[in-house]
N, C-alpha and C positions, 0 to 999 in steps of 0.2 A: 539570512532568512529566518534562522530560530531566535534572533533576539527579543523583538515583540512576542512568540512564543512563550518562552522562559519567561520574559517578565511579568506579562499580565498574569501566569498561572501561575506567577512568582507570587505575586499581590493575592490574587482568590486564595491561596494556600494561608498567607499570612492575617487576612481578615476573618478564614473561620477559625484560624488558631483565637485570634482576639474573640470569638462569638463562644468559644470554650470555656469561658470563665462565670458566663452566666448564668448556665447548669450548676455549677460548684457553690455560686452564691445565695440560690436558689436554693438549696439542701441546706446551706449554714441558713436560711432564714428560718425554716421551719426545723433544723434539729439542733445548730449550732454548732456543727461539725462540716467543715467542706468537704466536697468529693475530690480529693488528691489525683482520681486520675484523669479529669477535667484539667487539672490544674496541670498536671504532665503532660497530657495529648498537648492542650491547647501553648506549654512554652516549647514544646517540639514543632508542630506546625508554626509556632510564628519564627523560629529560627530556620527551618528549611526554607518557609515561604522567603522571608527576611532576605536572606544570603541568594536564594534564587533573584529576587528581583535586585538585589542591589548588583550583581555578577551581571546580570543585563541592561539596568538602565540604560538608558539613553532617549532621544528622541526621535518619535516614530514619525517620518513625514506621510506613509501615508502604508497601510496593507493590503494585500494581494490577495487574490480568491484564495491559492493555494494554501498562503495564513490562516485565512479568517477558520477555513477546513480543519487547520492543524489549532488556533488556537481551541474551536470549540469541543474539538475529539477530545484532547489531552485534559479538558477544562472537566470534561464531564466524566472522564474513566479514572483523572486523580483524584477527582471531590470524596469518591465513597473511602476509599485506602485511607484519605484524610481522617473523615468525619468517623471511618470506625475506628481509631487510638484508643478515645478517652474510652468506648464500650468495652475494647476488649479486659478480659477480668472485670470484671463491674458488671455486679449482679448477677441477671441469670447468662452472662454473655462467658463461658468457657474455654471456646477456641476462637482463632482466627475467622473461619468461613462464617461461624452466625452474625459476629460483630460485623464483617463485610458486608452480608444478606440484609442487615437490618437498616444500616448505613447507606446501600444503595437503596433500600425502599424508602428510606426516609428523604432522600436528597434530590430523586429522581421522583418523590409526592407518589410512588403509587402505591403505597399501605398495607403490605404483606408483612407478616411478622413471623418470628420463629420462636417467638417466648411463648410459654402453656398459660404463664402465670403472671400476666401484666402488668397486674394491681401490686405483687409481689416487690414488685424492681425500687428502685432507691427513685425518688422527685426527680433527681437528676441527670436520671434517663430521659424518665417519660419527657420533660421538659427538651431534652435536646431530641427524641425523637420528633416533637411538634416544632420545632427550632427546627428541621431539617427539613419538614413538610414543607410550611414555612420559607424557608431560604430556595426551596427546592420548587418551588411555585411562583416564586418571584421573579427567580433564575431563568424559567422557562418564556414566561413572559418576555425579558427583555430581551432575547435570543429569539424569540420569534418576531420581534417587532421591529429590533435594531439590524441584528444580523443575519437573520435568514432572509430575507429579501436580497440581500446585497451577495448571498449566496446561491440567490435563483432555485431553491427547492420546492417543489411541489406547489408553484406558482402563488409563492410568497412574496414574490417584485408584483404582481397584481392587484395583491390585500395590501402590502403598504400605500400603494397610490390610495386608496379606500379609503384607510386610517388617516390620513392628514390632509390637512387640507395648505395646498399649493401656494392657495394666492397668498394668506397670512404667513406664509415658510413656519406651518404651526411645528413645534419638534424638526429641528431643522439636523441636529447634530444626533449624534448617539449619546451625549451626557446628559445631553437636554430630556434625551427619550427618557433616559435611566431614571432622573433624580424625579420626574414628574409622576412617572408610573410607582417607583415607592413610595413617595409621598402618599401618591392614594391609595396605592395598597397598604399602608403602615394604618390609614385612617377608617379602612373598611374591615381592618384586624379589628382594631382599636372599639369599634363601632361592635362589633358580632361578638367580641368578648362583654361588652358592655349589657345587652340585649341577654344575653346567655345566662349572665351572673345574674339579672333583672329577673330571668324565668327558673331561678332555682337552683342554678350549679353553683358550688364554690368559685371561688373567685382562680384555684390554681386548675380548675376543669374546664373553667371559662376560657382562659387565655389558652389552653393547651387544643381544645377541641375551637377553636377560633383559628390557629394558625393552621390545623391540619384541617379544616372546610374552606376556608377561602383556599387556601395550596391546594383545594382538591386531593387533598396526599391520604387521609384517611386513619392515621396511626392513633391508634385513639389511650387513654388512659385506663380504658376499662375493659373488663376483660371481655363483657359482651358489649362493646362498644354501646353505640345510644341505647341500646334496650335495656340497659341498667337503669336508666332515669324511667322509663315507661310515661313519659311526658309529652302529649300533642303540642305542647307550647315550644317544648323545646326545640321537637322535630320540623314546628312549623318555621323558627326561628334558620335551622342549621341550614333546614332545603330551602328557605331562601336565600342565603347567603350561598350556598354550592350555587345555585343558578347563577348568581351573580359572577361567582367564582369563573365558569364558565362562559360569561360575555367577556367580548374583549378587554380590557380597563382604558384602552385609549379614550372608548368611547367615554367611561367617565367624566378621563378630563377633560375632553369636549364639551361636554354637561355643564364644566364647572364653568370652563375658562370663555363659554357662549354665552351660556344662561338659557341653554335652550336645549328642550332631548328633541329635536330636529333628525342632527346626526345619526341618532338612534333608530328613533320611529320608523324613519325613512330608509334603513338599510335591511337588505334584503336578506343577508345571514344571518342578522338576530330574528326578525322576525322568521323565517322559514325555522329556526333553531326553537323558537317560544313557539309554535302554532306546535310543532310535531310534538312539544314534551307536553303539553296540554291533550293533543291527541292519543299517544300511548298513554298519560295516567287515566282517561275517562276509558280506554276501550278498553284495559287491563283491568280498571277498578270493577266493571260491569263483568266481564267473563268471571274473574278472580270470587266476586259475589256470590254470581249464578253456580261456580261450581266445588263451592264452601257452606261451611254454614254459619258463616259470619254474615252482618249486614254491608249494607254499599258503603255508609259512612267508614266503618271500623276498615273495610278491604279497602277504599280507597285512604284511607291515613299512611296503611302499610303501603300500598303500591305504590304511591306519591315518592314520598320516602325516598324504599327501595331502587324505584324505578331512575328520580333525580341522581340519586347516587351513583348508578350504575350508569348513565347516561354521562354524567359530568367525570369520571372517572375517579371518581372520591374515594370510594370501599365500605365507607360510615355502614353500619346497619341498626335497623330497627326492630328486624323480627328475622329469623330461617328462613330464605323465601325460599329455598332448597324443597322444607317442607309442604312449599301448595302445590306441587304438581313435578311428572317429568317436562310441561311444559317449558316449566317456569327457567329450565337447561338451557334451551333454547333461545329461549327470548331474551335472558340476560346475556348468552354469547352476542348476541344482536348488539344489544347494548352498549356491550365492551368496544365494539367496532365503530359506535355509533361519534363519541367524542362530542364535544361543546363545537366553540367558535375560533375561527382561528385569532391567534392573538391574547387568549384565557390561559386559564391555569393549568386545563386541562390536558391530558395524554387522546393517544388514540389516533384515528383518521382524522376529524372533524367535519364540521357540519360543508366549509368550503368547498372541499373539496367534492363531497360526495355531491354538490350541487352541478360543478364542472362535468363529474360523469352522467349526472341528469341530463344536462344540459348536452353530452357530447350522443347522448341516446335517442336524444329529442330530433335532434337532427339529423341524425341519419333515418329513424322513420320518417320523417318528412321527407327524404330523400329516397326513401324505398316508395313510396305512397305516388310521391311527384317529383320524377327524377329532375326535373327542369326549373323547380322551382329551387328561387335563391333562399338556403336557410342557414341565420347567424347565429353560431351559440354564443347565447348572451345570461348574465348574473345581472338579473336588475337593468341599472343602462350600462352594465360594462360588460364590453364584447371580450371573448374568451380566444385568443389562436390557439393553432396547433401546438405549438411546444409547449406551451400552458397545461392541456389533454394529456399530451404525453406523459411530462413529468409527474400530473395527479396520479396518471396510470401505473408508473411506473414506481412510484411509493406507494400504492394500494399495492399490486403485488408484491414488491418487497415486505409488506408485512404477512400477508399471506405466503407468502414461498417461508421466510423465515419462521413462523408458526409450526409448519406443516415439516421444516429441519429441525428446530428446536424437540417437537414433540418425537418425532420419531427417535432419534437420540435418547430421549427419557425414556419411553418403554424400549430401548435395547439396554434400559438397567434394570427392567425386570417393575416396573412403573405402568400401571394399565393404560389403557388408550386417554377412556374420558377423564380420567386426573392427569394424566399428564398433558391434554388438549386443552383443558380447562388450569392448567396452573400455565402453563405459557402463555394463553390468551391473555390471562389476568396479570402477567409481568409483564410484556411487549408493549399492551395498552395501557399499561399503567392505573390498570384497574383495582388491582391487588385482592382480590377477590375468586376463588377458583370454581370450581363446579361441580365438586363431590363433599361428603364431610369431610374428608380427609383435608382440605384445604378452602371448604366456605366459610360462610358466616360463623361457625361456631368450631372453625377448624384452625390451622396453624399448617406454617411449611417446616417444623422444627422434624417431621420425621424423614424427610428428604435426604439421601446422603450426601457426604460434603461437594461428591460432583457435579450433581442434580442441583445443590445450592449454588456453585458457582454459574453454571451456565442461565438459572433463573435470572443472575446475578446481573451478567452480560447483557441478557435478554430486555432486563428493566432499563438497560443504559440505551440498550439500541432503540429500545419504543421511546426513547425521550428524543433520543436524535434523533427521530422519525427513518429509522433504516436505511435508507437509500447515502448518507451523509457518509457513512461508512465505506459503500461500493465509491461512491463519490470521489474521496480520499485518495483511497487507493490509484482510483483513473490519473488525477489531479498529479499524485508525487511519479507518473511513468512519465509525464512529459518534460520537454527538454525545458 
């Protein structure tokens, strides 16, 4: 049973070892000096990885739910352990737990950091923390599109039917899924780095704030992330690429491989996904005006921004949005819950599912109104059953039950309510963004203690496997 296990995370182990050398090369461009501990992490992991998959080779005829379970746990709680080697010692990384914290923010794209001093760290950080966005964005992508369907979560076998189309056996295989979805994700990096350096970034800002927008991941190079540029060009640039970030990418290739946004137009998660974020920036930009004393243009640039970011599960920021109000607490917790599409880059609930509970709402008022009458709950033309309801149900509460253990946990270390309700939310959903100074926009998780960072730590793993994968697991290895 653990051989397919052991090897494939034989292989992820040994591919980021190889992705470690690129940071290192990256430092010798601009100082002439490589980062040696790039160059140690990354021939450690290619030798663990190496020897893991070579120790299991063989050929796999075919895997088992209880696999696919075990490969993707083990896949996502070994990548951070990996990816922090090269930070530990290097830079402002001192011990184990922050190299871990910033390793799993990086990997899992949700963009918490625990360095004061960002600008400070050697190229060869920052470059492997957007390389981690990045990897960590791509990752989730193909794990919700290949393998979570086939895992039955949160009515992921329902959005795969969606995403492909049948008659042409479009993406018939899992390699096929894989190599087609990087392809365009490498060319929509490629594309937003271009565009960025076009509106005024350096060209190592460009490519670094490119892999952390499309990953949705948020780690940004600077200390005040985008509000360093103070640039509408840029911001207009990033928040459309987090949008982007945020639609599925299948749909792309659809796009590409039809010649037609048909697929698109016509699907009812992007659109209900693009109607609401147009809705929240116009009624936030209006309130946010009315109760400042900036104008609409200037409060809607910020709220735009703000609000896509927070929405897409990015973290990027443009300005304090801490500073316009206690409302403003509120409405980004919304936010956080709120997630993109399913099949994006993004963390969180998403937009699917939250349509299934609409949808499972809708009908039973019609049911309470007219008990006789037949009502289907239906997405578009695709009818929704019960175990469908269920399982969205039942990963909404698991992130909420988990939230509400996680936080309570933090203030019995002596950790207030709203920072500690607010640094959770912004880990689980992979928001990376919390709700006091102590951990917002212009904050940091560096004053946490190491056990507050471990559990943040966890926290960020489990909002990537969408919580319930875990309870999953466990059900999964009690049977015979």
């Amino acid at each position: 049973m653990w051989q397919p296990v052991l090897m494939i995370n034989g292989f992820i182990i040994f591919v980021l070892g190889l992705m470690m050398f690129v940071p290192s090369f990256v430092l010798y461009y601009y100082t002439g000096t490589p980062d040696y501990n790039f160059i140690q992490g990354g021939i450690t992991a290619i030798f663990l990885g190496g020897l893991m998959f070579l120790a299991n080779f063989g050929k796999v005829e075919r895997i088992s739910v209880l696999q696919g379970y075990l490969i993707t746990v083990f896949c996502w709680f070994l990548m951070p352990f990996v990816c922090a080697l090269p930070l530990l010692n290097n830079g402002g990384f001192v011990n184990f737990v922050d190299a871990l914290f910033e390793a799993t923010s990086g990997i899992t794209a949700t963009g918490a950091t625990v360095l004061q001093n960002i600008e400070a760290e050697p190229r060869s950080v920052l470059f492997w923390r957007a390389m981690l966005n990045g990897l960590g964005g791509i990752g989730i992508v193909i794990f919700a599109v290949a393998l979570m369907p086939f895992l039955r979560i949160g009515g992921m076998h329902l959005f795969n039917k969606e995403n492909s189309d049948t008659e042409e056996k479009f993406l018939p295989k899992v390699q096929d899924i894989a190599k087609d979805i990087i392809i365009m994700y490498l060319i929509l990096n490629m594309l937003c780095a271009f565009l960025l350096n076009l509106s005024g970034m350096n060209k190592f800002d460009a490519i670094c704030f490119a892999m952390s927008t499309l990953g949705t991941g948020g780690l940004s190079p600077k200390n005040t992330s985008v509000a360093f540029f103070d640039s509408a060009v840029i911001e207009l640039v990033i928040g459309i690429f987090m949008t982007i970030g945020a639609l599925p990418i299948t749909y792309f290739i659809l796009i590409f491989k039809k010649k037609t946004f048909d697929a698109v137009i016509s699907n009812t998660q992007v659109n209900t996904f693009l109607k609401l974020l147009c809705f929240y920036i116009l009624g936030f930009s209006i309130f946010y005006s009315l109760n400042s004393d900036i104008g609409f243009i200037k409060a809607m640039r910020y709220v735009s921004f703000n609000t896509i970011s927070a929405i897409t599960t990015t973290g990027l920021t443009s300005t304090n949005f801490l500073a316009w109000g206690n409302w403003a607490i509120i409405v980004f917790l919304i936010f956080y819950f709120h997630g993109g599409c399913t099949g994006s880059t993004t963390g969180s609930v998403k937009i699917f599912r939250w349509q299934v509970i609409t949808s499972f709402f809708k009908k039973n008022a019609i049911k309470s109104l007219s008990p006789n009458q037949v009502a289907v709950m239906k997405i578009g033309n695709k009818i929704i059953d019960d175990s469908i309801v269920s399982s969205v149900f039942v990963l909404v509460f698991g992130f909420i039950g988990a939230i509400i253990l996680f936080s309570l946990i933090i203030c019995l270390t002596g950790v207030d309510f709203l920072t500690s309700i607010g640094a959770v939310s912004a880990c689980i959903t992979n928001s990376g963004i919390g709700l006091t100074e102590l951990t917002g926009p212009s904050g940091n998780f560096s004053h946490f203690s190491d056990f507050v960072k471990y559990i943040l730590s966890f926290a960020m793993v489990l909002g990537r496997l969408e919580v319930v994968v875990i309870w999953v697991l466990f059900t999964k290895i009690k049977l015979p």
